[in-house]
N, C-alpha and C positions, 0 to 999 in steps of 0.2 A: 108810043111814048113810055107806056107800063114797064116794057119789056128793056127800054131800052136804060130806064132808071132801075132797073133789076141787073141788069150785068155790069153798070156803071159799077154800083155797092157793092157787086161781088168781085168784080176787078181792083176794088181799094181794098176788101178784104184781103184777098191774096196776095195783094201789094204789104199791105200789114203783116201778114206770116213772115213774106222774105223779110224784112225789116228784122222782125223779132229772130227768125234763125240766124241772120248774121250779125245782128249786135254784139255777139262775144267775140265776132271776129275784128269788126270796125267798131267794136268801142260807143259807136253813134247811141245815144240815147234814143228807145224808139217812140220817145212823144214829141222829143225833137223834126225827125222824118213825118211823124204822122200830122203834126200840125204845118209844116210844110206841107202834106199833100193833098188838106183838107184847104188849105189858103191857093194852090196852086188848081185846083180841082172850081173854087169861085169864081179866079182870072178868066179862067175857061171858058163858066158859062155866061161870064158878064161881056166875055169875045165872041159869043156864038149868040149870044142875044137869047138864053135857052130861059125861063121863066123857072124860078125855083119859091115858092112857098118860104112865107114867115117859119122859119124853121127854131128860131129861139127858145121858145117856149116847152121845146122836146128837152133842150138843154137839162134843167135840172134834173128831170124825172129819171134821162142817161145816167146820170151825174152821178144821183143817191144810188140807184140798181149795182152800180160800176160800182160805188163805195162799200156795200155792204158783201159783195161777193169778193172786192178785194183781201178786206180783212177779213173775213171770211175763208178765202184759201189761205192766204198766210198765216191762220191761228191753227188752222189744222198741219201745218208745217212743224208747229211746234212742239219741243218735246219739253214734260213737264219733270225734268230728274233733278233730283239736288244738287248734281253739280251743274246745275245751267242756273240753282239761284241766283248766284254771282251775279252773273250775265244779267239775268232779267231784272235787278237789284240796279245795276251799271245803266240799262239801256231807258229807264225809267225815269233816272238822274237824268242822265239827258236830252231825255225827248223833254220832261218838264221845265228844268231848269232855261233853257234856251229862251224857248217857248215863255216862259215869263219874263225874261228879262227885255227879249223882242217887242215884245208887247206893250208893256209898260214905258219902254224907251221911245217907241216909235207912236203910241198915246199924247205922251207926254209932246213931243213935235208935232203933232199933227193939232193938237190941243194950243201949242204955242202959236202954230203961225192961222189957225183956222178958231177965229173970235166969235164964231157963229153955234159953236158945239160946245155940250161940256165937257168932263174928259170923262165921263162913262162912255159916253157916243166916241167919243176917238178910241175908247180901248173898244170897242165894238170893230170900227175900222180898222184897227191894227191887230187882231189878231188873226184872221185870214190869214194875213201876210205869214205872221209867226209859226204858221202849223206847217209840218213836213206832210209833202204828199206821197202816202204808201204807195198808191198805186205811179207812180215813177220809180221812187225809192225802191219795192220790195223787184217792178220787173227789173230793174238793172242792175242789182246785187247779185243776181240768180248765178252770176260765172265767178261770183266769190270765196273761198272758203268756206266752210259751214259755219264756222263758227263767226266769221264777220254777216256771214247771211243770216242767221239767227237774229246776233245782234239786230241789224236794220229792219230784221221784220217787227221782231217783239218793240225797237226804237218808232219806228215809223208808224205803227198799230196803236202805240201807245198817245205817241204825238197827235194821234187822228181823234184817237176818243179823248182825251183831255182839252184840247183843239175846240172841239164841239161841246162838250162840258160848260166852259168857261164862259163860250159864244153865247148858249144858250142862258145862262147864268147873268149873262152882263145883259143879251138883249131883253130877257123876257120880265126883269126885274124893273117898275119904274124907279124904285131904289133899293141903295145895297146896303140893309143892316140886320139886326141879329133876328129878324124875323125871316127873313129872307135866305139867310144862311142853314134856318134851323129846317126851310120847306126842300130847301135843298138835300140835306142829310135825308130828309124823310124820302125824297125821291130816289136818292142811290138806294136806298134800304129796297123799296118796292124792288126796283129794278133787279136787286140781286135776288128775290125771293122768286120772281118774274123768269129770268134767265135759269135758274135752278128747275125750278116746276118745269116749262118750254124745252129745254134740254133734255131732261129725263122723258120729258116724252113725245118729243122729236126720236132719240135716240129707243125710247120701244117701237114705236111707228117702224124705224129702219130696221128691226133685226127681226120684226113682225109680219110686217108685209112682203107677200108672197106673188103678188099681183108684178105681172114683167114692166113694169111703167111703178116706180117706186121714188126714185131720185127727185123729179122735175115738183111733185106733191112737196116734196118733202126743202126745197128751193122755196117754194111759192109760200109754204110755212114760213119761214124765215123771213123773208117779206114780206110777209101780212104783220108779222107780230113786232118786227122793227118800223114798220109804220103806223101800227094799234100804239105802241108805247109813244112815237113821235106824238102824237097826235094829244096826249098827257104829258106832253115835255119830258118824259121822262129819259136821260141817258143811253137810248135804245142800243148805238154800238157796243156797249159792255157786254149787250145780252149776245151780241155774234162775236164778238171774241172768245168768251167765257165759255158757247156752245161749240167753238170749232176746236179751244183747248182740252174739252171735254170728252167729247168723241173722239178728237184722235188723241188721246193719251188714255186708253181704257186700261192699256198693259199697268199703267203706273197706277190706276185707281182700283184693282182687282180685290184689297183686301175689304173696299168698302161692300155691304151682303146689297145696296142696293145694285151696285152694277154688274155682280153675280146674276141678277135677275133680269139684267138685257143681253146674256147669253153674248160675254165678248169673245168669246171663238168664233164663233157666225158674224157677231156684231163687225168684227175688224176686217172682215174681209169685204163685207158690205161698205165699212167708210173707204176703203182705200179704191172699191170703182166711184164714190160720191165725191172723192176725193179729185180724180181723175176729170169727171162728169161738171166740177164747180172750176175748174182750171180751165177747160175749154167757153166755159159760160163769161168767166171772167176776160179771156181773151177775146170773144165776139166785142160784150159789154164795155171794155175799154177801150177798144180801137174807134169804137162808134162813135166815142164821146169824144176823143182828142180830134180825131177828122171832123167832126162837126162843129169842135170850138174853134179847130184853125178855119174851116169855112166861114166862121160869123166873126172871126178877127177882120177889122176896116186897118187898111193901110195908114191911112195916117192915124190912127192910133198907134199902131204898131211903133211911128217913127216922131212919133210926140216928143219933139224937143225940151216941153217944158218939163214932163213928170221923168225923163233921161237922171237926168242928175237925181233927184230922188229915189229911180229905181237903184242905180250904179250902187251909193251910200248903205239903201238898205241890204243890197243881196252883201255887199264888203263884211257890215255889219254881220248879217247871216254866218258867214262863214270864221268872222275872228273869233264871236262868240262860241263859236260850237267848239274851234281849236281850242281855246281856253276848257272848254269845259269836256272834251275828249284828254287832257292832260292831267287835268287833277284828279278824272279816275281812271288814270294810268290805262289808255286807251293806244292804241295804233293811232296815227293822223292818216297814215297811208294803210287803205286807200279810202278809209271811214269819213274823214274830214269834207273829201268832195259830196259826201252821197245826203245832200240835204237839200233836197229839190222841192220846188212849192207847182202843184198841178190841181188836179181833181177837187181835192179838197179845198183848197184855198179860193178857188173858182165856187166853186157852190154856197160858201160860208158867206164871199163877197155878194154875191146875186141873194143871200138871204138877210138883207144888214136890210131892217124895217126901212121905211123911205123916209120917217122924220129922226133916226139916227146919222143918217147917209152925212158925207163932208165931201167939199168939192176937189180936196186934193187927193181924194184915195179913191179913183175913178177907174173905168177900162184898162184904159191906157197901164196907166202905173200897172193893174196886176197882172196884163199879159209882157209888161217889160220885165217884171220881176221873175215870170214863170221862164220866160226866153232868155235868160243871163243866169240864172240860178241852173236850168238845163244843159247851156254850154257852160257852165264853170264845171258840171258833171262829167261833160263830156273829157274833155279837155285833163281833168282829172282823170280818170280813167284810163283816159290816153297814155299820160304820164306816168302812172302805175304800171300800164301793161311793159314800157319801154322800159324801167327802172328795172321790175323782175326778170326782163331778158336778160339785162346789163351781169346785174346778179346773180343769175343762173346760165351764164352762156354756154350752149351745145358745144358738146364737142364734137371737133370735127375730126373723121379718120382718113 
């Protein structure tokens, strides 16, 4: 049975690669296919009568791993030069703005028709929903432009840790006033002092250690210490964005004499195999999590006629909003406008909503309908994009 649940996982693994190499050819979003064949993978054994283990409970622990290594590669993607201000200035505006307005709006309704909560506990339900999930968003930009892929990472990165910010903010607060605002302040401050020290010497470790086993240490740092600060509530995703924009943009930080002294000739040729080394971790770590959430998706959840109409409204919502707010800072719609998918994150924030904030209308159901229509509205986008730029650019033929 050992053996035979060992090449099952590795048969969906390798199912997962093809998935991801041909996504730029079919367009198909690959949490789309993966949660398909984590749901088709349960029919299976519920037709073979094969025994599977409460497997739920693995869920989050995927979840956070997947999250922090995601943002994690995508920060080391990014380049820190002055003319990508702009951009990261543009892409900030709208990861938050959205993201606030989502939230508040879909509070405010879940507040109106659910008499049992106040609306701090609806804004706690609704903002799951409002956050973009990177790990959708950054793998399916990856055949975009650079500069629309920048956008979406530095967008979707930013969405993630504001996202969890607010979450944190709204649940861990029995109320919200200027005392509460002010332990907040006090905690980014930590955080940023936290990520600076951690950074600096994560990054001596790496340009230090001489030992052939260097990367996987230096992985397991980064997870210790974004679960040491979890654990203090404190904004820990800041501290992995902040260290992956750090290390990889040594070139642009050379005049500082402290990163003179992490020797960034050695140093960068070290991040760019760690760099290599957190892309394939990233890859395991995510494919694990979407086959295992499509396997604990129940069908009639899935097909839940009542929270339908409530998914439909919100993801509509989702996408007029972001149109509007892609226009006023003079943004592309194509192919920008589709790439606002709710996954990873949205799932993990929902499964952390305390059980006496909880409301009965922002249940299973609704968040795997909204993650399943916000992914085909991607798809389908994309689709429409790739056909548009043939149109536009038609071969010629001799």
């Amino acid at each position: 049975m050992n053996a035979s649940i060992i090449i099952t996982v590795c048969a969906l693994l390798l199912l997962a690669y093809v998935f991801d190499v041909t996504s730029s050819k079919t367009r198909i979003p690959s949490v789309i296919l993966l949660l398909a064949l984590g749901w088709f993978v349960k029919q299976g054994t519920m037709l073979l009568n094969i025994p599977i283990p409460n497997l739920e409970a693995t869920l989050p622990l995927i979840g956070t791993i997947g999250l922090i290594l995601i943002v994690l590669e995508g920060s080391l993607d990014l380049e820190l030069k002055k003319e990508n201000y702009t951009l990261i200035g543009k892409s900030a505006i709208v990861a938050i703005v959205p993201m606030l307005l989502l939230s508040f709006g879909i509070a405010q309704a879940i507040y109106y028709f659910d008499t049992t909560i106040s609306f701090k506990d609806s804004l706690a339900n609704a903002i799951p929903i409002s956050v973009i999930s990177s790990a959708v968003a950054i793998s399916s930009a990856k055949n975009l432009i650079h500069s629309q892929k920048e956008f979406i990472t530095y967008e979707s990165s930013l969405s993630d840790i504001f996202g969890v910010i607010l979450f944190n903010f709204i649940t861990l607060h029995s109320e919200i006033d200027v005392a509460s605002f002010g332990y907040f302040i006090l905690d980014l401050f930590f955080i940023l002092i936290i990520s600076f020290a951690a950074t600096v010497g994560l990054a001596f470790l790496l340009s230090r250690i001489k030992h052939k086993v260097k990367f996987a240490p230096i992985i397991i740092l980064v997870i210790m210490i974004y679960y040491i600060s979890k654990i203090y509530h404190l904004p820990a995703l800041i501290f992995i964005l902040l260290f992956g924009l750090l290390v990889g943009n040594l070139d642009e930080l050379k005049h500082y004499k402290f990163v003179e002294k992490l020797r960034p000739e050695i140093l960068n040729k070290e991040i760019q195999k760690f760099r290599e080394l957190t892309t394939e971790f990233t890859f395991l770590i995510r494919t694990l999590f979407f086959i295992l959430f499509g396997f604990l998706i129940k069908t009639n959840e899935l097909l839940n006629q009542e929270t339908i109409v409530w998914a439909s409204v919100i993801t509509i919502s989702i996408f007029v909003i972001r149109g509007i707010v892609l226009k006023i800072v003079k943004l592309d719609l194509n192919p920008l406008l589709y790439i606002s998918p709710r996954g990873l994150i949205t799932i993990l924030l929902f499964l952390s909503i305390p059980a006496s904030q909880t409301s009965a209308l922002v249940n299973n159901s609704l968040i795997i309908q909204i993650v399943i229509l916000t992914a085909l509205f991607l798809m389908f986008g994309l689709m429409f994009s790739k056909s548009n730029q043939e149109n536009q650019n038609p071969k010629s033929k001799t």
